[in-house]
N, CA, C and O of each residue as an XYZ file, in Angstrom:
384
protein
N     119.030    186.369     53.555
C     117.844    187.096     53.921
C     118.275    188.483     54.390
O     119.275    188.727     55.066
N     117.639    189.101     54.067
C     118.160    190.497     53.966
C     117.311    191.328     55.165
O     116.263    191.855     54.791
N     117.738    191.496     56.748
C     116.775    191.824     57.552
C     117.040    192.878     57.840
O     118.261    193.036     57.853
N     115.997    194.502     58.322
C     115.989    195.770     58.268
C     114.866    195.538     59.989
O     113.767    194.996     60.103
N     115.745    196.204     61.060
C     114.301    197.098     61.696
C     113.453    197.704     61.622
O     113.939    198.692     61.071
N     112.024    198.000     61.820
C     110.857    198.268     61.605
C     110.692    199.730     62.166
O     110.808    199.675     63.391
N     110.562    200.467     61.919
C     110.399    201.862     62.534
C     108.654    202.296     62.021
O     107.882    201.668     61.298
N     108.463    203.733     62.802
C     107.194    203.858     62.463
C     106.997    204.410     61.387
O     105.819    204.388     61.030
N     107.798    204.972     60.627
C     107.551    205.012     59.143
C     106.797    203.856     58.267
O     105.902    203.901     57.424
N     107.649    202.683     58.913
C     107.144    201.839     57.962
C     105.892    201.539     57.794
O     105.436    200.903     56.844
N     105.227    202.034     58.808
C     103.549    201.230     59.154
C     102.985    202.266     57.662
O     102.048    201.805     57.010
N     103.451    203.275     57.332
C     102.739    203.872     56.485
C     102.687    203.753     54.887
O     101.815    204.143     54.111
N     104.276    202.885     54.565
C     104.223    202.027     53.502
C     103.710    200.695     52.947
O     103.982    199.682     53.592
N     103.311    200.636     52.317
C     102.790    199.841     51.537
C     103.971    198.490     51.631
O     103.393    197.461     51.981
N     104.966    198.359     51.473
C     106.193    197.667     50.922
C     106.936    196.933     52.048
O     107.894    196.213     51.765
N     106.514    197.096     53.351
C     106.634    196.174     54.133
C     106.719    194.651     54.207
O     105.619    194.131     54.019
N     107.631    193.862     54.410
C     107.517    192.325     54.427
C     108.357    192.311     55.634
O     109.207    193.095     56.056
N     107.733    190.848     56.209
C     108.624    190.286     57.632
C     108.308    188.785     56.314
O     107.388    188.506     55.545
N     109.681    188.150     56.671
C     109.843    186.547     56.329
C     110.678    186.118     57.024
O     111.392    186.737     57.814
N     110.643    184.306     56.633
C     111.432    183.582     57.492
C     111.415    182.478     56.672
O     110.457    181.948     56.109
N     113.301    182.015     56.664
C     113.675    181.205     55.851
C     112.766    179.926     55.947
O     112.635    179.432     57.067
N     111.923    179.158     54.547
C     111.290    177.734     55.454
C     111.255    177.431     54.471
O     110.614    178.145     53.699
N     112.079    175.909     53.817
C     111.884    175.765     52.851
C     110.981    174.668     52.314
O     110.895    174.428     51.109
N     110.037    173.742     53.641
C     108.882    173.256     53.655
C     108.019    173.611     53.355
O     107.274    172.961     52.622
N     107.684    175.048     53.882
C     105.782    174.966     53.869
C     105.795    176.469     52.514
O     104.812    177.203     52.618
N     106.506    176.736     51.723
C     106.121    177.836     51.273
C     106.778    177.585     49.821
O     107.692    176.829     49.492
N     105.774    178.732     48.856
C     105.693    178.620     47.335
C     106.706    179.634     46.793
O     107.314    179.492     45.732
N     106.819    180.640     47.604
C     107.498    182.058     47.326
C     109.334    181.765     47.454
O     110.005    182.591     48.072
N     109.955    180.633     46.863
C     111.025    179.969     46.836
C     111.684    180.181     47.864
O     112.542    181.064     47.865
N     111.286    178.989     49.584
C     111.758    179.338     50.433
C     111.404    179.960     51.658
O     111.640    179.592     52.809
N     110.566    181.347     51.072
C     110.048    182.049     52.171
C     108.806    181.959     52.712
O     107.972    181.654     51.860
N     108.350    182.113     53.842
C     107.210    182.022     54.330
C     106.813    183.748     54.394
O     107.144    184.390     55.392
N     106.176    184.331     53.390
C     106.086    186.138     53.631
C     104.627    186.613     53.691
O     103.667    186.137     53.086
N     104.655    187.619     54.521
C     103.517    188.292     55.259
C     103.754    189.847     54.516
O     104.579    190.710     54.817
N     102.932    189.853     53.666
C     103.093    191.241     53.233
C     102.003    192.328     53.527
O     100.832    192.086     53.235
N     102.363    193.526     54.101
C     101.413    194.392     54.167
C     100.850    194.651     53.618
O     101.181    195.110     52.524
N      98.972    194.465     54.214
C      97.960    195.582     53.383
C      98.128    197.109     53.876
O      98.721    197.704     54.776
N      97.201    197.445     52.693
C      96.923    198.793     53.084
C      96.287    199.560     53.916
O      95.142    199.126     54.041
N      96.473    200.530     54.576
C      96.430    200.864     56.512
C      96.126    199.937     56.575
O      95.023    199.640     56.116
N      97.088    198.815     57.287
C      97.635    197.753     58.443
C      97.842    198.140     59.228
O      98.903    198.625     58.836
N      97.766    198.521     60.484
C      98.720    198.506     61.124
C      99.919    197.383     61.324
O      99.612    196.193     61.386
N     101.121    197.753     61.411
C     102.336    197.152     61.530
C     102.093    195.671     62.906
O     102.470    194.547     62.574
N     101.391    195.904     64.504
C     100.715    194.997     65.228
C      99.805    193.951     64.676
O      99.747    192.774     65.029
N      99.160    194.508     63.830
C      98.372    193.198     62.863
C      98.964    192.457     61.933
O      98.681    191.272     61.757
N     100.103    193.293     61.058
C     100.851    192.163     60.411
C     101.552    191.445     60.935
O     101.659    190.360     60.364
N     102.478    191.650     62.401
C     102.860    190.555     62.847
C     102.077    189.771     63.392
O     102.517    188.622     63.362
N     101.206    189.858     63.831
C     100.544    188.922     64.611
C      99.750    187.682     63.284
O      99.163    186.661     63.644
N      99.878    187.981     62.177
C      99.047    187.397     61.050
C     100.455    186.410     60.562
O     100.419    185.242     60.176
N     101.352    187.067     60.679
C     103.207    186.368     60.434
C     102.886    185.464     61.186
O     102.231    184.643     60.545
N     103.071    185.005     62.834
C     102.936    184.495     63.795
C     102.161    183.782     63.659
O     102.635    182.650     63.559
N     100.855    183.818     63.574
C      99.930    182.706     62.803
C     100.123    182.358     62.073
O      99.251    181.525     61.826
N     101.261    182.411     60.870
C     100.835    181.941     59.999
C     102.406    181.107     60.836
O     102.201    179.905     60.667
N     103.518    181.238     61.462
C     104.315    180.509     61.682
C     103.641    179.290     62.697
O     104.088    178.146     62.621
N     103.072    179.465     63.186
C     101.941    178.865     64.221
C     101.660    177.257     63.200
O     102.075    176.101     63.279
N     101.016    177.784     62.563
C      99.808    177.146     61.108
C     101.473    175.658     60.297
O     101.345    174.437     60.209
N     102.729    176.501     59.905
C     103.753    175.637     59.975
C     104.707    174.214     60.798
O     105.348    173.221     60.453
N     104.247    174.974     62.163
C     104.512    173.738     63.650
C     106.036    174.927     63.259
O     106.973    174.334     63.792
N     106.455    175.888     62.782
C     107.754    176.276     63.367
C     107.548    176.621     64.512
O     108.665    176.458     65.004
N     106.753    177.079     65.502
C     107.495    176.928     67.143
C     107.359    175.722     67.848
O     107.829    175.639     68.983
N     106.545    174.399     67.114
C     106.788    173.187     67.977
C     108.165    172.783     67.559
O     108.755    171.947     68.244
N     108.779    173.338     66.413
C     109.813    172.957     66.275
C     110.834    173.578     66.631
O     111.858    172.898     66.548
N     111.022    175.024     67.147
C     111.461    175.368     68.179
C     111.689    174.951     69.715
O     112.645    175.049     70.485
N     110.683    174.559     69.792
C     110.432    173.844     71.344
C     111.177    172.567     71.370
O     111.899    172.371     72.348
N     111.106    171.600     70.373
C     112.186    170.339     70.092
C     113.333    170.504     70.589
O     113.842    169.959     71.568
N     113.893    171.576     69.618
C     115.256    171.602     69.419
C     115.606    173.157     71.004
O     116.450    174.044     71.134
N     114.704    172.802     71.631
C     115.278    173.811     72.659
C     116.551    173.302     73.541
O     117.454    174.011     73.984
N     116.384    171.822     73.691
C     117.021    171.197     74.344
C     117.779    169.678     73.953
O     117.158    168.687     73.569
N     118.547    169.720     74.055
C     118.661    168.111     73.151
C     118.292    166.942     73.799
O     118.601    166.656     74.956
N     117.423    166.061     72.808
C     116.922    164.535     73.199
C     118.381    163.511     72.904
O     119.376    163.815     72.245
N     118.190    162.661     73.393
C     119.273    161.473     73.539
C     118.091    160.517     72.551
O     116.863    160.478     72.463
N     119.087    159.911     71.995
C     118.321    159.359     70.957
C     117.824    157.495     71.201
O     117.374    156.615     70.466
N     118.276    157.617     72.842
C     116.987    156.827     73.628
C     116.008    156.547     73.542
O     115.278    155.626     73.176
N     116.021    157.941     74.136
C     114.457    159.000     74.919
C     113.427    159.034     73.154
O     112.211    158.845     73.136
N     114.273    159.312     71.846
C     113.264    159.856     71.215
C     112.590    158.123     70.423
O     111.548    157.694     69.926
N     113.788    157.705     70.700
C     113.054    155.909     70.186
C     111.897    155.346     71.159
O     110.861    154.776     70.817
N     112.283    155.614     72.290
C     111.173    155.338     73.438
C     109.624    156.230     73.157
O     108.588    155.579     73.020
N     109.611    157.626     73.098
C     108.645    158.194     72.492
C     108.210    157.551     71.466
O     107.112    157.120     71.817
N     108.455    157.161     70.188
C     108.302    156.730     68.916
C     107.587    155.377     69.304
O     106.502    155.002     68.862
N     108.513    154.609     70.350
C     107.588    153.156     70.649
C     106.232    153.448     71.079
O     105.236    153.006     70.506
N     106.209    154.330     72.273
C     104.949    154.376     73.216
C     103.993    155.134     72.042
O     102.791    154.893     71.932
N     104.656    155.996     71.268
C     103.284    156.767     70.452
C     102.824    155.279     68.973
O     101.752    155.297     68.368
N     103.563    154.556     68.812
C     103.357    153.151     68.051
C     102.215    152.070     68.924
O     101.208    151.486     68.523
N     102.847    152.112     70.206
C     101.944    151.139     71.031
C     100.602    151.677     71.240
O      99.714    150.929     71.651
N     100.350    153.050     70.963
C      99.212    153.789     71.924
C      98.149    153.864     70.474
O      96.924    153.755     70.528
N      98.961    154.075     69.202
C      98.408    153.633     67.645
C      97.438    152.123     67.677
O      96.290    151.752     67.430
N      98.264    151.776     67.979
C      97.786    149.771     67.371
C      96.767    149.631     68.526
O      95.750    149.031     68.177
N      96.792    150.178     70.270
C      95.848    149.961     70.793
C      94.423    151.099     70.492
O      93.278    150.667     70.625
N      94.583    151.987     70.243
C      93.718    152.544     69.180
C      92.657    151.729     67.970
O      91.440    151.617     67.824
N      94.049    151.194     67.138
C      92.993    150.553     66.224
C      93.027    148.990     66.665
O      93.481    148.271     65.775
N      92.717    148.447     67.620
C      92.497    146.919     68.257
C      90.924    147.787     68.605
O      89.828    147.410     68.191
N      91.132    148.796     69.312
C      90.185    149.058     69.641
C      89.119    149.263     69.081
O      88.125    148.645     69.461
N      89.026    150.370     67.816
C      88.395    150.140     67.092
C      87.687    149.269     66.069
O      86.522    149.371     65.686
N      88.651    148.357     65.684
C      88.622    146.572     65.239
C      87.570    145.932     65.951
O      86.788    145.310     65.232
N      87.403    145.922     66.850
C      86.941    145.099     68.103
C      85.285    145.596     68.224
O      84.432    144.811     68.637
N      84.879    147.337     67.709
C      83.912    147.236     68.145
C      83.228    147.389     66.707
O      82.162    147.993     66.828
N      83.510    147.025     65.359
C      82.524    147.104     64.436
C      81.948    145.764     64.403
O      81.011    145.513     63.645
């Protein structure tokens, strides 16, 4: 990935892109890209980037990996979010 700082020139080109490597959620082989319209300001295209990284779960998946889980802790999560499922649908079972 080929990354350049943003200066205020750029807000006045057309040819602007911010991306980020993702090779899940995107068609553009890889990239997730936010390309500038015309008068954008440069504040609106990131913030439309950001949403759209938002829209991916890349910062819940940031937040994961902020810290490391013990692979306890993440089986224990996995049970309680399984147990909290099935009492869900008992529940629902129960009242049709």
């Amino acid at each position: 990935m080929n990354e350049r700082k943003v200066t205020k020139e750029d807000s006045l080109t057309p040819d602007v892109r911010f991306s980020l490597a993702d090779n899940r959620h995107s068609k553009e082989g890889g990239l997730s890209v936010v390309q500038k319209e015309e008068n954008e300001p440069v504040g609106k295209m990131l913030w439309r980037f950001r949403k759209k990284m938002f829209r991916f779960g890349f910062w819940d998946e940031i937040k994961k990996r902020k810290f490391y889980t013990k692979p306890t802790d993440k089986r224990r999560a996995a049970e309680k979010v399984r147990k909290l499922n099935v009492k869900i649908a008992n529940r629902m079972y129960q009242n049709k």
